[in-house]
HTML snippet that shows the backbone in 3Dmol.js (N, CA, C, O; Angstrom):
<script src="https://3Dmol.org/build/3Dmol-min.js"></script>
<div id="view" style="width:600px;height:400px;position:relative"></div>
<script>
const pdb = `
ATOM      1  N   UNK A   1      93.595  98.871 121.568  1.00  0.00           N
ATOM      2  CA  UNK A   1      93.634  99.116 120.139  1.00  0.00           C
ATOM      3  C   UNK A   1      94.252  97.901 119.436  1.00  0.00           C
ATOM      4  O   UNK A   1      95.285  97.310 119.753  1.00  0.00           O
ATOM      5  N   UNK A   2      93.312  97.613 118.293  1.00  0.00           N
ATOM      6  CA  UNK A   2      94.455  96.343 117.561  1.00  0.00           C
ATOM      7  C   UNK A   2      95.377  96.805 116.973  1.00  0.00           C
ATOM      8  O   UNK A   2      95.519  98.003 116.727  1.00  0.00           O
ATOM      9  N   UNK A   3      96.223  95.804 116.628  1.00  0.00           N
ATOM     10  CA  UNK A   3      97.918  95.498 116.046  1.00  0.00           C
ATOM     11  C   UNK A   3      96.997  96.252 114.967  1.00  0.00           C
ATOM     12  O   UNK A   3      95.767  96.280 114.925  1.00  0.00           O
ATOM     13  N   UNK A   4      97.929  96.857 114.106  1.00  0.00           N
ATOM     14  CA  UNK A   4      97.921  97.617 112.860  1.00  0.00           C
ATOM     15  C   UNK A   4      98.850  96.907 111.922  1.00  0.00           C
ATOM     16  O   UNK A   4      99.907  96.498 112.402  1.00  0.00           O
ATOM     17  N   UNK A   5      98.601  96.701 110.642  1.00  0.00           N
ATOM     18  CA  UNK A   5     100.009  96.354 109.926  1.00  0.00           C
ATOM     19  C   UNK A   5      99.403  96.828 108.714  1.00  0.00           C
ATOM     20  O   UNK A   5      98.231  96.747 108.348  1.00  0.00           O
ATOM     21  N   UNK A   6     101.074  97.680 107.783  1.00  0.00           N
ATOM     22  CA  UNK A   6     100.940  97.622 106.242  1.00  0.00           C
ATOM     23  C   UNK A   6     100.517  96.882 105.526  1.00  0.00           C
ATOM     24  O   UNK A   6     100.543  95.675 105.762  1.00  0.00           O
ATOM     25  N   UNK A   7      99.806  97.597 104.019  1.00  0.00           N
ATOM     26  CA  UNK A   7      99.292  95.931 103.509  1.00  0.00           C
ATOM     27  C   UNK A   7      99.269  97.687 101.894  1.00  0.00           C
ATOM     28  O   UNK A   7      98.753  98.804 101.839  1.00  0.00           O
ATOM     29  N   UNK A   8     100.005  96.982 101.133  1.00  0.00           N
ATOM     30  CA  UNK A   8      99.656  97.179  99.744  1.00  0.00           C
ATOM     31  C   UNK A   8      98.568  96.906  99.117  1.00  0.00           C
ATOM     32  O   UNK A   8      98.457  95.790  99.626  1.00  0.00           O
ATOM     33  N   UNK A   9      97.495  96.990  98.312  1.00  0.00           N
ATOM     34  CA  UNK A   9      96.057  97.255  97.511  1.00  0.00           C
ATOM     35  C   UNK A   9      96.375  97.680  96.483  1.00  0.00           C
ATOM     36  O   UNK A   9      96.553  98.895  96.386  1.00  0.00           O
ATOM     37  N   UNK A  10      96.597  96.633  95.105  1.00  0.00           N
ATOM     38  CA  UNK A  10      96.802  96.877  93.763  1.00  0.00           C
ATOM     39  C   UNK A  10      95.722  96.512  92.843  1.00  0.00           C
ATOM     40  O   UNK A  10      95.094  95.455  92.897  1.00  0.00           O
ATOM     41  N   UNK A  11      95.513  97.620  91.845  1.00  0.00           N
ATOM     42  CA  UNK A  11      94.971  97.469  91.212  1.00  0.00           C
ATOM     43  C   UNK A  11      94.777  98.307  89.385  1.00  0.00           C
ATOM     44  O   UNK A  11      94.801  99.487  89.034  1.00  0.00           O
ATOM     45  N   UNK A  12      94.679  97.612  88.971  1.00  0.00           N
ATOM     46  CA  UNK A  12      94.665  98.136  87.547  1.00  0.00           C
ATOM     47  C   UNK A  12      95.877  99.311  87.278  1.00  0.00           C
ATOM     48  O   UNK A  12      95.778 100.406  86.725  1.00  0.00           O
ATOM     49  N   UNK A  13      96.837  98.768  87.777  1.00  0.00           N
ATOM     50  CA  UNK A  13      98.737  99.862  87.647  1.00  0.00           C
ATOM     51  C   UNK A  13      98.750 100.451  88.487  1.00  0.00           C
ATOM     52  O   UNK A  13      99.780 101.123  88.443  1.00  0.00           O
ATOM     53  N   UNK A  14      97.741 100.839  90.046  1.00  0.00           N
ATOM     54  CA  UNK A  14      97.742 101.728  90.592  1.00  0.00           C
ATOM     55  C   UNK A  14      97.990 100.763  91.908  1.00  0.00           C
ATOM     56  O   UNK A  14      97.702  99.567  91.949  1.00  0.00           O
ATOM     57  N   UNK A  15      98.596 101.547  92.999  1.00  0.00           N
ATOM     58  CA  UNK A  15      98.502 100.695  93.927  1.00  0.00           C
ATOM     59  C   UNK A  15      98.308 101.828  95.289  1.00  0.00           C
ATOM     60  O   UNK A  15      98.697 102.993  95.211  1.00  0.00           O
ATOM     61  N   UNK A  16      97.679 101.281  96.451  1.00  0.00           N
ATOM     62  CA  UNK A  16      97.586 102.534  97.336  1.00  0.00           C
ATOM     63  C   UNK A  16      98.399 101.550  98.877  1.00  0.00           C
ATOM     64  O   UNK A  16      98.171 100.376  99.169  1.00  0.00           O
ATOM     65  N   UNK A  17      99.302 102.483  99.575  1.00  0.00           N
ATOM     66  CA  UNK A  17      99.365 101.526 100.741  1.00  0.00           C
ATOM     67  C   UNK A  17      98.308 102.120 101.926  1.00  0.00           C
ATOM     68  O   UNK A  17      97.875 103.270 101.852  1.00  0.00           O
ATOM     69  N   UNK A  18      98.029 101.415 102.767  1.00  0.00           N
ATOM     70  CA  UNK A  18      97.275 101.567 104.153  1.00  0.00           C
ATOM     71  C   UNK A  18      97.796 100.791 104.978  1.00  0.00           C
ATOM     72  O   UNK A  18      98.507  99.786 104.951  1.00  0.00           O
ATOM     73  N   UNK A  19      97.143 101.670 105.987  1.00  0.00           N
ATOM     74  CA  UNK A  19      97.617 100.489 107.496  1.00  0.00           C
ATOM     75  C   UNK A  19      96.627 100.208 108.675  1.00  0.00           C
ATOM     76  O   UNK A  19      96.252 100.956 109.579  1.00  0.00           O
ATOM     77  N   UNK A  20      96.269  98.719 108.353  1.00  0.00           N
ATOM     78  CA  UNK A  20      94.798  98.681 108.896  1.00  0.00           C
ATOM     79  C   UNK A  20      95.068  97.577 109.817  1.00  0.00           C
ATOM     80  O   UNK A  20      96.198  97.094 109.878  1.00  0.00           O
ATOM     81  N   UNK A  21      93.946  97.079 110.653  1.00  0.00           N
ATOM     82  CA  UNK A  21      93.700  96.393 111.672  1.00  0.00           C
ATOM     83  C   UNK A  21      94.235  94.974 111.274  1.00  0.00           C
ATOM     84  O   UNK A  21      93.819  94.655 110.160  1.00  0.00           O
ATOM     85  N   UNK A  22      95.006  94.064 111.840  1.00  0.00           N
ATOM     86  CA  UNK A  22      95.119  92.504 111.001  1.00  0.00           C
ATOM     87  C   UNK A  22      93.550  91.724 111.498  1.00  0.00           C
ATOM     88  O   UNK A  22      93.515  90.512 111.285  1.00  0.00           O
ATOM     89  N   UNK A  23      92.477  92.256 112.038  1.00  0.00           N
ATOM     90  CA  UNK A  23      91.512  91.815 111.964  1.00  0.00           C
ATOM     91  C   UNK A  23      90.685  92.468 110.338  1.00  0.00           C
ATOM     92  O   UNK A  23      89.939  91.979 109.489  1.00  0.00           O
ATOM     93  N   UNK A  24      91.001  93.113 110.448  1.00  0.00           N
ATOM     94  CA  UNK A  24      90.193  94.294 109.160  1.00  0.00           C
ATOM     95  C   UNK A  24      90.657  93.309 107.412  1.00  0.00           C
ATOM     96  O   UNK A  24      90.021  93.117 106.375  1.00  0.00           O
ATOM     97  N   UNK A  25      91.818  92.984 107.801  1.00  0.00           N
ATOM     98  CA  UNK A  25      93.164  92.619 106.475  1.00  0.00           C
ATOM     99  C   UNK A  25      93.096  91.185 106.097  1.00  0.00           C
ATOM    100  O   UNK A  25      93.410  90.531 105.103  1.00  0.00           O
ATOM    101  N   UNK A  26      92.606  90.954 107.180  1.00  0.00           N
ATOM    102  CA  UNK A  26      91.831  89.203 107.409  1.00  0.00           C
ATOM    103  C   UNK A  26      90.933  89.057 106.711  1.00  0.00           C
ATOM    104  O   UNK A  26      90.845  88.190 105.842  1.00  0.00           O
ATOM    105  N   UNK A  27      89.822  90.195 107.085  1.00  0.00           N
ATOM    106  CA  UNK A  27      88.539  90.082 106.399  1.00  0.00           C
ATOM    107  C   UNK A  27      88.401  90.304 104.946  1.00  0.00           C
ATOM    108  O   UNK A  27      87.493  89.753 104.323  1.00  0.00           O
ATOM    109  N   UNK A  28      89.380  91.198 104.293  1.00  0.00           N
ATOM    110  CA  UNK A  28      89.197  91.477 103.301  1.00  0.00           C
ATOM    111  C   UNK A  28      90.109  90.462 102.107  1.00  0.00           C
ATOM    112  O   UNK A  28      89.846  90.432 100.905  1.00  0.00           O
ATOM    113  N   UNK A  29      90.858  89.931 102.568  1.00  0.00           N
ATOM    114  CA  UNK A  29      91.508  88.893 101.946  1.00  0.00           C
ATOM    115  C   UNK A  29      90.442  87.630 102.127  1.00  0.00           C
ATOM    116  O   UNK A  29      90.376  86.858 101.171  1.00  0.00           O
ATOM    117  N   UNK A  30      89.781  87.418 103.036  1.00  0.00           N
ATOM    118  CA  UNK A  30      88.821  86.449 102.980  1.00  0.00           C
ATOM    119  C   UNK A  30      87.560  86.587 101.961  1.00  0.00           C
ATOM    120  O   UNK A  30      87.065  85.741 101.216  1.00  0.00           O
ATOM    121  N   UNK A  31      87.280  87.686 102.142  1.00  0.00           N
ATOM    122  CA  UNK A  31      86.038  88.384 101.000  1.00  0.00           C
ATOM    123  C   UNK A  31      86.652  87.880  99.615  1.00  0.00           C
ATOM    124  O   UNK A  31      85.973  87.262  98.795  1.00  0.00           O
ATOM    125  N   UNK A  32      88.091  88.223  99.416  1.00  0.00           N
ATOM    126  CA  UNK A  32      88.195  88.427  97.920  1.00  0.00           C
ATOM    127  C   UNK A  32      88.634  86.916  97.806  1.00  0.00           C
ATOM    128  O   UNK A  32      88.281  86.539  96.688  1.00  0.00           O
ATOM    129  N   UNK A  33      89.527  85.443  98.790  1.00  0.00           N
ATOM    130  CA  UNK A  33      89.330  84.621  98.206  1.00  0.00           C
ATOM    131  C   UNK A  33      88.208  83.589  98.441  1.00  0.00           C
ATOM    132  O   UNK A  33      88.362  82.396  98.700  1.00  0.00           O
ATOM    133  N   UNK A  34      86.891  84.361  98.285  1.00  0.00           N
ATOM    134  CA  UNK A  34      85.195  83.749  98.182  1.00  0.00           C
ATOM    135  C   UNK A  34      85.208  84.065  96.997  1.00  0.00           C
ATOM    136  O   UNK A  34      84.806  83.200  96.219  1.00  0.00           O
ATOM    137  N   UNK A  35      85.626  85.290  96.463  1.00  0.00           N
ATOM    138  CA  UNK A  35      85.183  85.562  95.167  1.00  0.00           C
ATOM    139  C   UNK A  35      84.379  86.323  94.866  1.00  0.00           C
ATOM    140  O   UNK A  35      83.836  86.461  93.770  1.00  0.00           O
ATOM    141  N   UNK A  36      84.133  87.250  96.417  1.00  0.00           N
ATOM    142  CA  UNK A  36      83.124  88.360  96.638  1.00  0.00           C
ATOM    143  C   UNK A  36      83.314  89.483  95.806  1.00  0.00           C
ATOM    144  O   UNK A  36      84.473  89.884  95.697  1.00  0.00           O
ATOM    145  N   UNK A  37      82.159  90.248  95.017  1.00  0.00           N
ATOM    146  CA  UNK A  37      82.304  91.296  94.270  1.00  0.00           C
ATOM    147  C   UNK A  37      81.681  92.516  95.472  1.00  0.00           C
ATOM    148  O   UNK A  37      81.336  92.455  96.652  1.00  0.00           O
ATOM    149  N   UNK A  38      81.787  93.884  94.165  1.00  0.00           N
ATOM    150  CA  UNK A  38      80.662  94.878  94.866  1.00  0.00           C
ATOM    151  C   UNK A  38      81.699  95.671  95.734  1.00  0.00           C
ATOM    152  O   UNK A  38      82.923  95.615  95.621  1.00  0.00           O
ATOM    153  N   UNK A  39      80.850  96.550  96.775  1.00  0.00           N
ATOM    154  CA  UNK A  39      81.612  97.307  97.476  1.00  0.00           C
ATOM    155  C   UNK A  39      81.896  96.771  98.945  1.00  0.00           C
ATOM    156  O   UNK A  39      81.087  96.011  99.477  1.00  0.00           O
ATOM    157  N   UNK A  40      83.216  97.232  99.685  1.00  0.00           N
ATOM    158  CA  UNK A  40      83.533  96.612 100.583  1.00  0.00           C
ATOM    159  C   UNK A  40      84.024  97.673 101.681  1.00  0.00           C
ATOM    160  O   UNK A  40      85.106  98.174 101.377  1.00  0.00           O
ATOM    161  N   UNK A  41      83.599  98.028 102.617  1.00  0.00           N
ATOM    162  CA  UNK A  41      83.815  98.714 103.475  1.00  0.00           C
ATOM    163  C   UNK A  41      85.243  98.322 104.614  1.00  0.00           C
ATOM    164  O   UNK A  41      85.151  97.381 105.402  1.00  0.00           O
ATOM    165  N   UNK A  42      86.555  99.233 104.529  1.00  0.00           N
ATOM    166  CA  UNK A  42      87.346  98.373 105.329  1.00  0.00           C
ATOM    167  C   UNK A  42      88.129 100.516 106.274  1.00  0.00           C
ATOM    168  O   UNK A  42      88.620 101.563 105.851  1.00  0.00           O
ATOM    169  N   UNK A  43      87.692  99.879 107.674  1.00  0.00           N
ATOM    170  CA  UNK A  43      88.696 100.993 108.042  1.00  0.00           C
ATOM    171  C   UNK A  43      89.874 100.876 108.565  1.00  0.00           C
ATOM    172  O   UNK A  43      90.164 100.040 109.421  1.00  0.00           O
ATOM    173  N   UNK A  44      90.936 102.039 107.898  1.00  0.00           N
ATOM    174  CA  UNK A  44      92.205 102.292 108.299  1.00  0.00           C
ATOM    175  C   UNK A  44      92.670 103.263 108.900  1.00  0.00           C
ATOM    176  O   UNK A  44      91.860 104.119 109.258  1.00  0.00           O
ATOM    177  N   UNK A  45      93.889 103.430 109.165  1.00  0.00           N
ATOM    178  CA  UNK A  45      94.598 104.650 109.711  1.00  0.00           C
ATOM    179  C   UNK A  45      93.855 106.038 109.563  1.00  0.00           C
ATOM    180  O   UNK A  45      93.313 106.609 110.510  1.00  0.00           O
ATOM    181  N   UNK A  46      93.893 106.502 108.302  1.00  0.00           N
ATOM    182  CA  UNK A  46      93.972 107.252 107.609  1.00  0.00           C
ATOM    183  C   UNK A  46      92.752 107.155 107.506  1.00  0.00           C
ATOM    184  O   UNK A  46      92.441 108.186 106.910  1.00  0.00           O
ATOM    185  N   UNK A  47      91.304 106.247 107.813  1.00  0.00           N
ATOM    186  CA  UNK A  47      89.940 106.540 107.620  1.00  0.00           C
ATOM    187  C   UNK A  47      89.184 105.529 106.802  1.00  0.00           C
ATOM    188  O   UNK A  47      89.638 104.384 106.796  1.00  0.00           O
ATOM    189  N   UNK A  48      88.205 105.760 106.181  1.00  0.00           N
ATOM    190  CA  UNK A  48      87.594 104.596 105.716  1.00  0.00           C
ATOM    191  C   UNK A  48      87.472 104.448 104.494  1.00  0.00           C
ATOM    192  O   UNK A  48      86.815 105.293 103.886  1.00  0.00           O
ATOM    193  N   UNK A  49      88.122 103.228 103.704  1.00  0.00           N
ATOM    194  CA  UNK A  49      87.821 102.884 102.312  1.00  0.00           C
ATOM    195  C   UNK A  49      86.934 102.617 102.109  1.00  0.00           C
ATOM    196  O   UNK A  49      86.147 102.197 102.958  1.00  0.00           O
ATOM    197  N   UNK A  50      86.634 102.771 100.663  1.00  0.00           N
ATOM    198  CA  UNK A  50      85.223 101.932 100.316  1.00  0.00           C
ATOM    199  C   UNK A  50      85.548 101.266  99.081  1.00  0.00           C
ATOM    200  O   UNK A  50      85.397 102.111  98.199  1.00  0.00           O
ATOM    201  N   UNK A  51      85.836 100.414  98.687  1.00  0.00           N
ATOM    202  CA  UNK A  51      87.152  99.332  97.866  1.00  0.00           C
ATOM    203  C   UNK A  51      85.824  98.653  97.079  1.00  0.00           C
ATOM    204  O   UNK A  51      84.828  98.280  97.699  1.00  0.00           O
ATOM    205  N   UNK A  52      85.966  98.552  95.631  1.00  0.00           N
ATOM    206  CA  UNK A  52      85.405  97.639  94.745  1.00  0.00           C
ATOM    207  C   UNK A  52      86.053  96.594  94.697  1.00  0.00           C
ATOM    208  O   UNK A  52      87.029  96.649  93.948  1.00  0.00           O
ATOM    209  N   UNK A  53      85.878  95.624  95.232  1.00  0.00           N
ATOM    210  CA  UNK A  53      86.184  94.100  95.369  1.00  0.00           C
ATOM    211  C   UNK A  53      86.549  93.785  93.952  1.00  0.00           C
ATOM    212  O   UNK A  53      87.705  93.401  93.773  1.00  0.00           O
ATOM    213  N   UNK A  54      85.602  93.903  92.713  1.00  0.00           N
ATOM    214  CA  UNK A  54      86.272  93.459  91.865  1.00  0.00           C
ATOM    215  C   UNK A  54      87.410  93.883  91.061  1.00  0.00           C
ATOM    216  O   UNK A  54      87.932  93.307  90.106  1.00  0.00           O
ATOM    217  N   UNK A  55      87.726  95.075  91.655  1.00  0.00           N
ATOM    218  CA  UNK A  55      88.946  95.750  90.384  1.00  0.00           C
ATOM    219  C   UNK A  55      90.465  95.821  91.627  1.00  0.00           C
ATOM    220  O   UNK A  55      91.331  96.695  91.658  1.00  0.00           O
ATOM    221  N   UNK A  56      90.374  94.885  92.310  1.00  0.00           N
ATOM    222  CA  UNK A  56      91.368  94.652  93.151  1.00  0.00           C
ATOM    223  C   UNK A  56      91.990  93.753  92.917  1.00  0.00           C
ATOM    224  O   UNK A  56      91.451  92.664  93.110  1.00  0.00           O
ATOM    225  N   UNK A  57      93.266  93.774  92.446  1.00  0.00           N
ATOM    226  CA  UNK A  57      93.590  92.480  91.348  1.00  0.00           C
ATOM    227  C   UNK A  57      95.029  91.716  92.198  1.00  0.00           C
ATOM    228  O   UNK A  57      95.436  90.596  91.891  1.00  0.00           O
ATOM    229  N   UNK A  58      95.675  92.605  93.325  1.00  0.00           N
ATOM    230  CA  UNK A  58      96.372  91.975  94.247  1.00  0.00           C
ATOM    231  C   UNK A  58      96.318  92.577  95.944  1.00  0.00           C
ATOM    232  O   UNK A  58      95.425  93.419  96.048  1.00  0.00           O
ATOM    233  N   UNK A  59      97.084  92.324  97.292  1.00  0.00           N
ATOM    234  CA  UNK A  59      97.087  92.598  98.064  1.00  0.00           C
ATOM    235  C   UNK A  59      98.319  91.945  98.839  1.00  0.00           C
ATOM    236  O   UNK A  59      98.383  90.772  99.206  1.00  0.00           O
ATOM    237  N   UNK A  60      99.204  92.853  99.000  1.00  0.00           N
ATOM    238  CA  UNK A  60     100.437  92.670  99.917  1.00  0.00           C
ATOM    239  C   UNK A  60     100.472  93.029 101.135  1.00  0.00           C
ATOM    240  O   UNK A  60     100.082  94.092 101.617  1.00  0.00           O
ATOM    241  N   UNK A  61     101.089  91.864 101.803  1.00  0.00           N
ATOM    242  CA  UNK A  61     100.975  92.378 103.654  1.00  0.00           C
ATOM    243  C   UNK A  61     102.348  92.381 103.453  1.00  0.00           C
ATOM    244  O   UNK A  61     102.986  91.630 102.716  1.00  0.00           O
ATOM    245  N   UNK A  62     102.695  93.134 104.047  1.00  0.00           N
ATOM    246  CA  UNK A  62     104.090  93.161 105.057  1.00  0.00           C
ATOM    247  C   UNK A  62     104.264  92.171 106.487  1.00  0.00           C
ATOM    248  O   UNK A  62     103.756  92.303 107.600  1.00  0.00           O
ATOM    249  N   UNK A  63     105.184  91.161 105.955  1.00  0.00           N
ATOM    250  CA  UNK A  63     105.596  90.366 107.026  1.00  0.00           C
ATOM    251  C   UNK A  63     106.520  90.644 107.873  1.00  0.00           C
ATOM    252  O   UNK A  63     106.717  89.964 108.880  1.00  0.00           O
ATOM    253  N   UNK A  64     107.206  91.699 107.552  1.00  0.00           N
ATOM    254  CA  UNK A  64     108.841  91.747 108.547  1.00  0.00           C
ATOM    255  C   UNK A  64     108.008  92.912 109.571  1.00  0.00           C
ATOM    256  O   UNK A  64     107.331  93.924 109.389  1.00  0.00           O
ATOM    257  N   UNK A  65     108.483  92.139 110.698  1.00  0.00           N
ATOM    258  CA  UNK A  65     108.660  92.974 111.806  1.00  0.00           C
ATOM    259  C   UNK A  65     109.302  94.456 111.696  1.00  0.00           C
ATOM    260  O   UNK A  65     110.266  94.748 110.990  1.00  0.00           O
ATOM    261  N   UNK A  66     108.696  95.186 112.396  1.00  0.00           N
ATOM    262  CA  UNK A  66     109.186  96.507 112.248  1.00  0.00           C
ATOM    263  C   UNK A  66     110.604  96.688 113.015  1.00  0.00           C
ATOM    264  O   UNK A  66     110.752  95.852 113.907  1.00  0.00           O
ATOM    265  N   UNK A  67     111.394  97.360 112.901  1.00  0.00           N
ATOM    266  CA  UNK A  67     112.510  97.459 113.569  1.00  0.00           C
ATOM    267  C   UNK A  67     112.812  99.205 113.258  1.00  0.00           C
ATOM    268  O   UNK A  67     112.323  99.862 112.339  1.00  0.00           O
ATOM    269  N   UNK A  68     113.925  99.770 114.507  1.00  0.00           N
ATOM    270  CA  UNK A  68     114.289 100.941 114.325  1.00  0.00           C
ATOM    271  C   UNK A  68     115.256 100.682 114.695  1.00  0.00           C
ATOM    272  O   UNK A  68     115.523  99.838 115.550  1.00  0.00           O
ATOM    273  N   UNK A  69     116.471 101.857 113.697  1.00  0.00           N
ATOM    274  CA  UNK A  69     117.796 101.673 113.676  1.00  0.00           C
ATOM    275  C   UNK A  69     118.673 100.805 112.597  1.00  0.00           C
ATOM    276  O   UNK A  69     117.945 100.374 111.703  1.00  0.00           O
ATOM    277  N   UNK A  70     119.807 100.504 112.478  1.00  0.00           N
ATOM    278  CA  UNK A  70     120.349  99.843 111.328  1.00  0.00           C
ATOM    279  C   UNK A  70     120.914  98.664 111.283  1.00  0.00           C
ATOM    280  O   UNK A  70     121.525  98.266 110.291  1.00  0.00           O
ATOM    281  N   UNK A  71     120.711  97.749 112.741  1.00  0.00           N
ATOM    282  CA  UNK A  71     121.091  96.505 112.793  1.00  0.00           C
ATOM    283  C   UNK A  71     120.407  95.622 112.467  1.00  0.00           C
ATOM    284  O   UNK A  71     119.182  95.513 112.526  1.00  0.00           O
ATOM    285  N   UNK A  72     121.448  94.696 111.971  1.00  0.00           N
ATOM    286  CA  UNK A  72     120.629  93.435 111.355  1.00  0.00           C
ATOM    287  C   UNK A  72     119.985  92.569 112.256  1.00  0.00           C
ATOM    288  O   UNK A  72     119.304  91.708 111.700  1.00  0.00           O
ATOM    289  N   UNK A  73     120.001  92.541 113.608  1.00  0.00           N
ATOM    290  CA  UNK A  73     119.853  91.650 114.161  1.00  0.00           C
ATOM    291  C   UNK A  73     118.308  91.195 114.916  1.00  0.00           C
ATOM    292  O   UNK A  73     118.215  90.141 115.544  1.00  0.00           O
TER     293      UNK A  73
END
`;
const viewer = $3Dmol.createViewer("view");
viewer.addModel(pdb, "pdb");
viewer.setStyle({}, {cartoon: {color: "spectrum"}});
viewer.zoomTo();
viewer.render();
</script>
């Protein structure tokens, strides 16, 4: 199974989180900086989006490593 990671999907005040493939998160950040419109098929956790490329106006990954428990280290 691939690595999974969070990734925020904002758009027009609304924002949804998912947690999708970093092959999947790749692709769709690549689509949008081509400048690709239209509909975009991406699956996650939770099942399959179907995302209008153009009314997607940002996209946040989560970089920090996951950790459990309360140390900083």
């Amino acid at each position: 199974m691939a690595e999974q990671q969070k990734i925020i999907i904002g758009f027009h005040g609304q924002t949804l989180p998912v947690r999708a493939s970093r092959d999947q998160i790749a692709d769709l950040i690549g689509e949008l900086g081509k400048g690709a419109s239209g509909w975009y098929d991406m699956q996650t956790d939770d099942g399959a989006l179907f995302l209008d490329l153009g009314k997607i106006e940002f996209v946040r990954t989560d970089a920090h490593e996951q950790r459990v428990g309360f140390g900083l280290s």
